[in-house]
C-alpha positions as CSV (number, residue, x, y, z in Angstrom):
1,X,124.0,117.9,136.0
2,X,125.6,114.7,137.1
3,X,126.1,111.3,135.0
4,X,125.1,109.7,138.3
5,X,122.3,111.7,138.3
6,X,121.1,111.0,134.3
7,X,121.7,107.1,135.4
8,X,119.3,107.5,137.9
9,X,116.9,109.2,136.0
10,X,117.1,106.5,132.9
11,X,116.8,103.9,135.6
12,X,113.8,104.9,137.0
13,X,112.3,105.4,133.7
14,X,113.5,102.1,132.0
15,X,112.1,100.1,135.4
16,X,109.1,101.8,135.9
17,X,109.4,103.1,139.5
18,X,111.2,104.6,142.2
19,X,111.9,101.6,144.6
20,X,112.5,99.0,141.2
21,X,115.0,101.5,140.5
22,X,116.7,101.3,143.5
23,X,117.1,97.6,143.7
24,X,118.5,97.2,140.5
25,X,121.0,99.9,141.4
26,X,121.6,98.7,144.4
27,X,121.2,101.7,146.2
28,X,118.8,103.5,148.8
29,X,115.8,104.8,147.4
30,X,116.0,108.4,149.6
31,X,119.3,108.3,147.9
32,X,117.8,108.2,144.7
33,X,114.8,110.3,145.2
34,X,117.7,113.0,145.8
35,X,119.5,112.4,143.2
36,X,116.6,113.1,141.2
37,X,115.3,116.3,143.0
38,X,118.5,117.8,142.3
39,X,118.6,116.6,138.5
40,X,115.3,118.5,138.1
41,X,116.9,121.5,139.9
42,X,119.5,121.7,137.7
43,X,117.5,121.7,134.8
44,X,114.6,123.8,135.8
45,X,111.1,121.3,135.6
46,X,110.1,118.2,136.3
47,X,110.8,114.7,135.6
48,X,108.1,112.8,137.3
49,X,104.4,113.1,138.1
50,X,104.3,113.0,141.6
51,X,101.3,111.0,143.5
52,X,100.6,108.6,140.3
53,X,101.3,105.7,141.4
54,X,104.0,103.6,139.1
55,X,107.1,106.9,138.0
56,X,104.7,108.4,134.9
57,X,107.2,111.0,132.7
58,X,106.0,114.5,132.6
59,X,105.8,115.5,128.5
60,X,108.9,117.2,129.5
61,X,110.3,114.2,131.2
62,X,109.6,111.9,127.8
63,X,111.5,114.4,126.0
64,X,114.2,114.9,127.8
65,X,114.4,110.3,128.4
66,X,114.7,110.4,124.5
67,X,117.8,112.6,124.3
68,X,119.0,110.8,127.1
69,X,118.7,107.4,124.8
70,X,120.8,108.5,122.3
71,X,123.6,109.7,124.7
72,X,123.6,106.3,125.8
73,X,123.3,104.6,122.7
74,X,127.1,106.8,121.9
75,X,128.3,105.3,125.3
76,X,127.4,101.5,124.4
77,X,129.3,102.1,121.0
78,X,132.3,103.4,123.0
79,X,131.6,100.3,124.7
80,X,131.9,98.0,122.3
81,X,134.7,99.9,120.7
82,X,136.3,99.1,123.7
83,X,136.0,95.0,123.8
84,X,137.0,95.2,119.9
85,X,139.8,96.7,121.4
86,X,140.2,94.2,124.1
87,X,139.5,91.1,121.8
88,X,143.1,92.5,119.4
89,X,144.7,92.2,122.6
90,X,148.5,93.9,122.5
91,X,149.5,91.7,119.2
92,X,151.5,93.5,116.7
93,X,149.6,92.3,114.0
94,X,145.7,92.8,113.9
95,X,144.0,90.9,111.0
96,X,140.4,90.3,110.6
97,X,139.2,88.1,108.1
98,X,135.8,87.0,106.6
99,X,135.0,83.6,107.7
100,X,135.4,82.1,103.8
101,X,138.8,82.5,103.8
102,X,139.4,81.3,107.4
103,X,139.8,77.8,107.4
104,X,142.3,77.6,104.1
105,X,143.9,80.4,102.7
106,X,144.4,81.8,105.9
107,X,146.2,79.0,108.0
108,X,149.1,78.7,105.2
109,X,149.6,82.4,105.0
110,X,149.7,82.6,108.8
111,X,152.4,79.4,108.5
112,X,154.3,81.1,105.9
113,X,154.3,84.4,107.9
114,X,155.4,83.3,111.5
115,X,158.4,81.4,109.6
116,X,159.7,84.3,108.2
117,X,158.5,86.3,111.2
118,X,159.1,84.2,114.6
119,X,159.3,87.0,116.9
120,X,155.8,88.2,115.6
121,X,152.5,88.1,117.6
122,X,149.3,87.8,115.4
123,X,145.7,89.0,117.0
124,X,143.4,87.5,114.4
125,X,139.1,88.1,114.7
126,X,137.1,86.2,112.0
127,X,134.3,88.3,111.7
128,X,131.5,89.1,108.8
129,X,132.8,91.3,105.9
130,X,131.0,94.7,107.4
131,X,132.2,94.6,110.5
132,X,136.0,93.6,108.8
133,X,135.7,97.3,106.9
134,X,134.4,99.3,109.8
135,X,137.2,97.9,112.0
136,X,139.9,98.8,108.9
137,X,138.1,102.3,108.3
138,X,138.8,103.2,112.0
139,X,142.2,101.5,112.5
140,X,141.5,98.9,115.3
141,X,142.9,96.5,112.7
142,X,146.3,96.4,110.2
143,X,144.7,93.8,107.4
144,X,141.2,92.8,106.6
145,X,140.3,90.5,104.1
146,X,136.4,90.7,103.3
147,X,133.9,90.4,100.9
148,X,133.0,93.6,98.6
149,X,131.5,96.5,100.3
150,X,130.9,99.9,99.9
151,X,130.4,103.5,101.5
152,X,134.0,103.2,103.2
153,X,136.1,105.9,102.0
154,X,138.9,105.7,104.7
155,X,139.1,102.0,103.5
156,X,142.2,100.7,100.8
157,X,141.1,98.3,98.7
158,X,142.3,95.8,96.0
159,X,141.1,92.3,94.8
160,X,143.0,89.7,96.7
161,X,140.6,86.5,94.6
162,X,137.4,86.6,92.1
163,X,136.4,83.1,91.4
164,X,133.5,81.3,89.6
165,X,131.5,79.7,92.3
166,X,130.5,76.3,92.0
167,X,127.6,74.0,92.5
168,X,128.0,71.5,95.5
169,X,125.8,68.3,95.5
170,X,125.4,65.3,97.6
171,X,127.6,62.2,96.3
172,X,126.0,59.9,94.3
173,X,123.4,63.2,93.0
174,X,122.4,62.8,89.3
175,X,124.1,65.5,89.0
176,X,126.9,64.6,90.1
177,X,126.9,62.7,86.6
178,X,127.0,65.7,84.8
179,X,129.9,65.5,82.4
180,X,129.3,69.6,81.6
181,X,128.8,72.6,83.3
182,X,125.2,72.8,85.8
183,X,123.4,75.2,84.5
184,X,120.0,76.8,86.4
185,X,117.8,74.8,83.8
186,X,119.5,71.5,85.3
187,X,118.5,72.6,88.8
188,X,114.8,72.9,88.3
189,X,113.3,70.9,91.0
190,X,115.6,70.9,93.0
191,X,115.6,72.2,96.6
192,X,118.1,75.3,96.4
193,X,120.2,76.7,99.4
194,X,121.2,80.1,98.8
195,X,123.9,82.4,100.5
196,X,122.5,85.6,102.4
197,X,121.1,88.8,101.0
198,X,124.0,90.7,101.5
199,X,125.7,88.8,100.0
200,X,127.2,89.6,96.6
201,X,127.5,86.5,94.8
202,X,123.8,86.0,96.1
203,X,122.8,88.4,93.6
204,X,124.8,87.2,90.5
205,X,122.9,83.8,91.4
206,X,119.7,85.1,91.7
207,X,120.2,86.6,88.2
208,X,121.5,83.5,86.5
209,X,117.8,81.9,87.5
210,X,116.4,85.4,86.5
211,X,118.0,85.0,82.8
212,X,116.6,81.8,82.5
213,X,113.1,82.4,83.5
214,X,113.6,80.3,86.6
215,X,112.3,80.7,89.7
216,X,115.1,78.4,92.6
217,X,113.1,76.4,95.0
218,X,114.8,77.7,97.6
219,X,114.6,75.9,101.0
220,X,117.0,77.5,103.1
221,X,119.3,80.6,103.4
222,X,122.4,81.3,105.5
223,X,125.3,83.5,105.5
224,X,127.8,81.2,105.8
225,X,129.1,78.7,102.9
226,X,130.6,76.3,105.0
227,X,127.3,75.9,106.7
228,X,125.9,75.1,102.9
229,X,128.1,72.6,102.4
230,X,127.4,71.0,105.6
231,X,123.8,71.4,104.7
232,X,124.4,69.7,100.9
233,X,126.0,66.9,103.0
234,X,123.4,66.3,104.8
235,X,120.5,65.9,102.2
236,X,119.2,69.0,102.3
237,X,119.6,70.2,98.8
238,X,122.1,72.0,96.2
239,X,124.2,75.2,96.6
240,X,126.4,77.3,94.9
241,X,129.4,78.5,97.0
242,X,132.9,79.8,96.9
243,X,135.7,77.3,95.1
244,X,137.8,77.6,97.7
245,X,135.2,77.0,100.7
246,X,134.4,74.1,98.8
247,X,138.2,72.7,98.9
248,X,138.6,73.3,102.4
249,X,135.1,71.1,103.0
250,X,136.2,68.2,100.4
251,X,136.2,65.6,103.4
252,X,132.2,65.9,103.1
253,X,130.2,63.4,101.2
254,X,130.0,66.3,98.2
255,X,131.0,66.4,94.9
256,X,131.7,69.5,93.3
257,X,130.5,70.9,89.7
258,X,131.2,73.7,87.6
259,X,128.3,76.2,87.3
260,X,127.5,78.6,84.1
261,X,126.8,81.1,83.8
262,X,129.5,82.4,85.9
263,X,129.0,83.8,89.5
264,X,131.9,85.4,90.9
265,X,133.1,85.0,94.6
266,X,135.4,87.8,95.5
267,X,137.6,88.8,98.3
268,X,139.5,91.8,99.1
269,X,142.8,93.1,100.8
270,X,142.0,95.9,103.1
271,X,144.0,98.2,104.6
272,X,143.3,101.8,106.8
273,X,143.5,104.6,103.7
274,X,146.7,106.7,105.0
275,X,148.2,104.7,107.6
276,X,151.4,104.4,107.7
277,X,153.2,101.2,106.3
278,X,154.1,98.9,108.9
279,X,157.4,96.1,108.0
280,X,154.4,93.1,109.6
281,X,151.7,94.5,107.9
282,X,153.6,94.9,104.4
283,X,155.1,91.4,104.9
284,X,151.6,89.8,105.5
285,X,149.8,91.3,102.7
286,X,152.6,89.9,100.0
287,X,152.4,86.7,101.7
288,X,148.9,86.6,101.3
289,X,148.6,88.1,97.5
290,X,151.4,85.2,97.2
291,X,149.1,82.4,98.7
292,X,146.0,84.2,96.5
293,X,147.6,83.2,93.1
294,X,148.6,79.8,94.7
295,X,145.3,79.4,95.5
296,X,143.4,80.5,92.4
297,X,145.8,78.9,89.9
298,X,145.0,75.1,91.8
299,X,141.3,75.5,91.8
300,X,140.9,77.8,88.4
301,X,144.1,76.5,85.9
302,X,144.8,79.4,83.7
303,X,142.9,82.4,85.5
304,X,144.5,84.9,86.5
305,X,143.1,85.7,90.3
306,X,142.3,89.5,89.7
């Protein structure tokens, strides 16, 4: 058995015939129609029903496509493992962070880190917190910063920032007025836009409404906060979203109000469990914890950021 062969064989199944087969191959089709006569040679029955027409699987055929499948499913996650790969490039550094943190936190930590660091190279991939721990928990990066996840053993963790979120409104809202903390009483009525499921602040949000026997109108739901906030500014409603997302999108038309009960954003430093230390990787991680506390103690006086 040949992987040429087991190609073959998957194309002519996936396509539906012998000679579609071949044109998407770009080969013969006698070449093919060997190919498969020795596959089933080699494995002792047949593939195809002969004389019916379009390529119909035998029940032995079907069985044999399905393990097939999940061979290839290993090879497209090798794949894909590969371009991760290919995306870090040769940088000394890898970092992956959650998109969040991206556009503030990040930047000055990065500024403060190639000062002290000129000779460095930094490969950097903003991508969603799950794929940030899988990407830690098999070493194809050196720092992660991500939302909360769990079922990642091979994963070291610790709180890099846990802070309240806040409720964004469009300027000149009535409650924008609001000389107290919103509450989810003071949003009744109001179209609601609400971070994504997996999201864990999405939760503590949900059960704020819960506590108070409310029901949000929710109008729209997306993973991202800095797409809420360009949604508030728009028109399209209220959110509550990460302090320090809302800092970094203060040039909108938004004004930004505490919200009680509490709902906590949180971040977290990742790192491979085991790995060895690197001098970069050690460097970046105080400068960041450094930038953290900055960061918290501007937007939340007096609280400490873990």
């Amino acid at each position: 058995m040949e992987l040429k062969q087991i190609e073959v064989f998957r194309a002519i199944a996936r396509h539906g015939g012998f000679s579609r087969a071949a044109r998407a191959l770009g080969i013969g089709q006698p070449s093919l129609t060997r190919s498969i006569a020795r596959l089933e040679a080699s494995l002792g029955f047949a593939l195809f029903l002969r004389g019916q027409g379009a390529a119909r699987l035998t029940p032995e055929g079907a069985a044999f496509l399905r393990e097939v499948d999940r061979a290839f499913i290993g090879l497209d996650r090798l794949r894909i493992a590969a371009e991760d790969i290919r995306n870090f490039g040769s940088g000394r550094l890898r970092v992956a962070c959650l998109t969040a943190l991206s556009s503030g936190l990040l930047p000055r930590t990065l500024r403060r880190f190639l000062r002290e660091f000129p000779e460095a190279t930094v490969s950097l991939q903003v991508r969603p917190s799950s794929t940030i721990y899988e990407w830690v928990a098999t070493q194809r990066c050196d720092i992660g910063i991500a939302a909360p996840r769990t079922g990642f053993a091979a994963v070291e963790e610790e709180v890099l920032l846990a802070l309240p979120g806040v409720l964004v409104v469009p300027r000149g809202h009535r409650l924008a007025r609001l000389r107290r903390p919103a509450g989810p009483a003071d949003l009744a009525g109001e179209d609601f836009l609400a971070s994504a499921l997996e999201d864990g602040a999405r939760h503590a949000t949900d059960d704020a409404f819960g506590a108070a026997g409310l029901v949000p109108r929710m109008r729209l739901e997306t993973q991202y906060g800095a797409t809420l906030c360009a949604m508030v500014a728009a028109g399209l409603g209220v959110a509550v979203v990460n302090p320090v997302v809302a800092e970094d999108h203060a040039v909108l038309p938004l004004v930004t109000k505490p919200f009680a009960p509490e709902v906590l954003f949180t971040s977290r430093l990742l790192r491979p469990r085991g790995s060895m230390r690197d001098r970069l990787a050690e460097a970046f991680a105080t400068l960041l914890r450094e930038e953290a506390r900055e960061t918290a103690g501007r937007l939340c006086p007096g609280r400490h950021p873990r």
